[in-house]
C-alpha positions in Angstrom: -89.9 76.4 -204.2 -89.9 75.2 -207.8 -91.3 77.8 -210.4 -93.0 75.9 -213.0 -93.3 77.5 -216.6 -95.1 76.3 -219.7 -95.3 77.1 -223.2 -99.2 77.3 -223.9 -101.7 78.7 -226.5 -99.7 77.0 -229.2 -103.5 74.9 -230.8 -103.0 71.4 -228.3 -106.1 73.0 -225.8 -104.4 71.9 -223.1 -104.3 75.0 -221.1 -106.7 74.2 -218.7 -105.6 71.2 -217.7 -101.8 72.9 -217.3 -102.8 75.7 -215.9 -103.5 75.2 -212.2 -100.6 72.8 -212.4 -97.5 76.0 -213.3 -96.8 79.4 -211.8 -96.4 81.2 -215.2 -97.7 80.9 -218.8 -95.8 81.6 -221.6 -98.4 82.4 -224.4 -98.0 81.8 -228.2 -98.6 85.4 -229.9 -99.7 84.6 -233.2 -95.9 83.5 -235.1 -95.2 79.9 -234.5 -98.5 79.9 -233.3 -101.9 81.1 -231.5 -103.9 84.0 -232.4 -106.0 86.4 -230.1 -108.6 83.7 -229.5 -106.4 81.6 -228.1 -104.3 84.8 -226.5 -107.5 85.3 -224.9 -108.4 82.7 -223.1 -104.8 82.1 -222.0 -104.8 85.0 -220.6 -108.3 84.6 -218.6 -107.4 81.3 -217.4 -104.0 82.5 -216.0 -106.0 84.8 -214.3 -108.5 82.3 -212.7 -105.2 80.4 -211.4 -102.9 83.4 -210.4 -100.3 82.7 -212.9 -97.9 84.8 -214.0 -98.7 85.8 -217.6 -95.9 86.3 -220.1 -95.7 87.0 -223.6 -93.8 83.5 -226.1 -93.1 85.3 -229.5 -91.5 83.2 -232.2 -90.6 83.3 -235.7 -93.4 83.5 -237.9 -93.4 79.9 -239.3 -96.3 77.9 -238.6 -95.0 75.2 -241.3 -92.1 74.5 -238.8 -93.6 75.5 -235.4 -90.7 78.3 -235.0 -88.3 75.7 -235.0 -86.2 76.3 -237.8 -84.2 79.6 -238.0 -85.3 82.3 -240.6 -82.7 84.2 -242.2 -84.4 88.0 -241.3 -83.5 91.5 -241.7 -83.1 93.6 -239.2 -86.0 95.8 -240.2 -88.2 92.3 -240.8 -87.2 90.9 -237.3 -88.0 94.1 -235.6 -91.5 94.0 -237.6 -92.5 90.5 -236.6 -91.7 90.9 -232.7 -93.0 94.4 -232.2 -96.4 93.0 -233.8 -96.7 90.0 -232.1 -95.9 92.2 -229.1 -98.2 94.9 -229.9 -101.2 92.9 -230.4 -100.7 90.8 -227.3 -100.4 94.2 -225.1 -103.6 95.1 -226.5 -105.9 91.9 -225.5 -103.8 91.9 -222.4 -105.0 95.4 -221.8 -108.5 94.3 -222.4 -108.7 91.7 -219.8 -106.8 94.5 -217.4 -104.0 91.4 -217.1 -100.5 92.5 -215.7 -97.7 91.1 -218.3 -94.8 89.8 -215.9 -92.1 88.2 -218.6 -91.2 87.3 -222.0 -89.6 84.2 -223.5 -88.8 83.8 -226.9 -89.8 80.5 -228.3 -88.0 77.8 -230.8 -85.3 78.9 -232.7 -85.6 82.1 -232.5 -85.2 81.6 -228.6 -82.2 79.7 -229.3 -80.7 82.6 -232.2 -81.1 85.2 -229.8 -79.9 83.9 -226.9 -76.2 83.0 -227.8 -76.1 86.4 -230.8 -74.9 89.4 -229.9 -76.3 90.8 -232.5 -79.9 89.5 -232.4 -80.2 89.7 -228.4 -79.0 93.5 -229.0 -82.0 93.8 -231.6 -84.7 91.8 -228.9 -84.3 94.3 -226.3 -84.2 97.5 -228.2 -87.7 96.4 -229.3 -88.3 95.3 -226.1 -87.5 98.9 -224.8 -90.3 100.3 -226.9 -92.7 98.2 -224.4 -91.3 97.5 -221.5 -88.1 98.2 -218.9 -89.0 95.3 -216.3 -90.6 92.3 -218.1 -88.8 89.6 -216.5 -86.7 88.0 -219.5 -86.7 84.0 -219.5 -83.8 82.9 -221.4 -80.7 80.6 -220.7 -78.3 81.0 -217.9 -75.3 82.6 -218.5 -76.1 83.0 -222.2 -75.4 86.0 -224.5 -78.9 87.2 -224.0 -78.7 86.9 -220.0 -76.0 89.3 -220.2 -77.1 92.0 -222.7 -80.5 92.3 -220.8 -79.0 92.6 -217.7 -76.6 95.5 -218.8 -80.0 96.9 -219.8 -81.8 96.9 -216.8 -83.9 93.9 -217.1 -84.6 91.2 -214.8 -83.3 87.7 -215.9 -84.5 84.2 -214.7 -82.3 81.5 -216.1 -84.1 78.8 -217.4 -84.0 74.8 -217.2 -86.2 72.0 -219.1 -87.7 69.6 -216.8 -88.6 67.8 -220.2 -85.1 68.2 -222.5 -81.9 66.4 -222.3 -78.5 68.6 -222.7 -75.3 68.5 -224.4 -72.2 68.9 -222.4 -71.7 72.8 -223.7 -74.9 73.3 -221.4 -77.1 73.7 -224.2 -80.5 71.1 -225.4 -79.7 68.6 -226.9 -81.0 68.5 -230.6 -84.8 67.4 -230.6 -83.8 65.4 -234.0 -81.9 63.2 -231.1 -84.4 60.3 -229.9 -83.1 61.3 -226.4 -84.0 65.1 -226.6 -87.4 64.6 -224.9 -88.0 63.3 -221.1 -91.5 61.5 -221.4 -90.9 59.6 -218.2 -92.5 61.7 -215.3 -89.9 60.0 -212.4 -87.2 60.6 -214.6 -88.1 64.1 -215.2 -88.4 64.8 -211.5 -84.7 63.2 -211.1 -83.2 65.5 -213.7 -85.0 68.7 -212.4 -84.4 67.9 -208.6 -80.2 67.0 -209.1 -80.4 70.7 -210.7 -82.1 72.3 -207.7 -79.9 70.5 -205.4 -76.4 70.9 -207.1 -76.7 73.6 -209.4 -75.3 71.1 -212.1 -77.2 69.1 -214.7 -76.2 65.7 -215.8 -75.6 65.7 -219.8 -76.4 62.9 -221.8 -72.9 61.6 -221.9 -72.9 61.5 -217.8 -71.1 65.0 -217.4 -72.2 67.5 -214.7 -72.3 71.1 -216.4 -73.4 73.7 -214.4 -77.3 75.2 -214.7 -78.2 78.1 -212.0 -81.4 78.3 -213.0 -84.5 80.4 -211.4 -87.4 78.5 -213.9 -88.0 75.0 -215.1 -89.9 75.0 -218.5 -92.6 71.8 -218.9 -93.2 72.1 -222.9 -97.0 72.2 -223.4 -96.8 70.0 -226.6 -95.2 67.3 -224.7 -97.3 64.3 -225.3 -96.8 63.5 -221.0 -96.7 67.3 -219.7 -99.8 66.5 -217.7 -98.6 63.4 -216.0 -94.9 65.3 -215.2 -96.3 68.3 -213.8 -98.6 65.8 -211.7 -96.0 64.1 -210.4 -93.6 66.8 -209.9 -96.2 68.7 -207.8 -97.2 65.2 -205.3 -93.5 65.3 -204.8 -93.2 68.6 -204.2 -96.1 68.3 -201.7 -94.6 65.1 -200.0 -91.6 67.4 -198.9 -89.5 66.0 -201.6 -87.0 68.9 -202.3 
């Protein structure tokens, strides 16, 4: 089985349409983007389709959607995470929804996840909340490592949609290659991952990605038609 995860909440209105389509939501919290509105009826429709709901906190820059890194304190960092977290506990609570993971979002998923530092800060907050949300993050990173010396559950993540570097990590999205629009391609990188444990680089090199979650972005222009056709082939037997 392929566990399909999508960034959503994040102003495109797409979630319904994504929705039935993935097994778990990852739902903007009000940083890069999203507010309880949209928290809200995130939440209730991954309810309706029995997805797993998980928390997508990023910097709070809604100029660069989260994807530029902000030089924070400590003390500021701490701040924006445990209030984005906070507040998203508290509508979750409302709705009587059961929070399953968290995923950072943008660069600040990117900062944390290779800083010793920074991924040290993420789960001592995280502590405050939680001692078995499921952390999404990238395999074998810094971050993979410092949550599970703290107890946490870690699902290494792929990106049916994003083209890699051959150091394993996504390709730049300043790159014209970074995004996969094409839904057949997208099923051909995702399914050589599945099969070999490796992912082909952009330069033709396997580099090896164990991953337990593929990530479909919610802003990309063709999720609907790659999560389409990733689920008839799916269906067809085609894994």
């Amino acid at each position: 089985m392929i566990n399909i995860n999508c960034d959503l909440g994040e102003g495109l209105n797409l979630a319904p349409q994504l929705m039935p389509m993935i097994d778990a939501a990852n739902i903007a919290c009000g940083g890069h983007a999203g507010d309880n509105e949209t928290i809200s009826s995130c939440i209730q429709l991954a309810q309706e389709n029995e997805v797993l709901i998980g928390l997508h906190p990023g910097y709070p820059d809604r100029e660069n959607f989260g994807r530029k890194t902000m030089e924070m304190s400590t003390l500021d960092l701490w701040d924006t995470l445990a209030a984005q977290i906070s507040n998203f506990i508290r509508i979750a609570q409302e709705f009587k929804a059961e929070i399953h993971h968290i995923k950072l979002h943008g660069a600040l998923y990117h900062d944390v996840a290779y800083d010793e530092g920074l991924s040290r800060i993420f789960i001592s907050v995280l502590k405050n909340y939680s001692s078995d949300w499921v952390i999404f993050c990238p395999p074998g990173s810094v971050l993979a490592e410092t949550g599970a010396r703290a107890g946490y559950p870690i699902w290494g993540e792929g990106f049916l949609d994003r083209n890699y570097n051959d150091d394993g990590k996504l390709l730049s999205r300043i790159e014209p290659s970074a995004m996969i629009r094409d839904p057949e391609l997208a099923w051909n990188h995702a399914e050589h991952i599945i099969r070999t444990g490796k992912v082909i680089s952009v330069s033709g090199t396997e580099v090896p990605l164990m991953v337990d979650t593929f990530c479909v972005h919610g802003d990309n222009p063709k999720a609907i038609e790659i999560l389409s056709y990733i689920r008839n082939q799916m269906k067809d037997g085609k894994i």
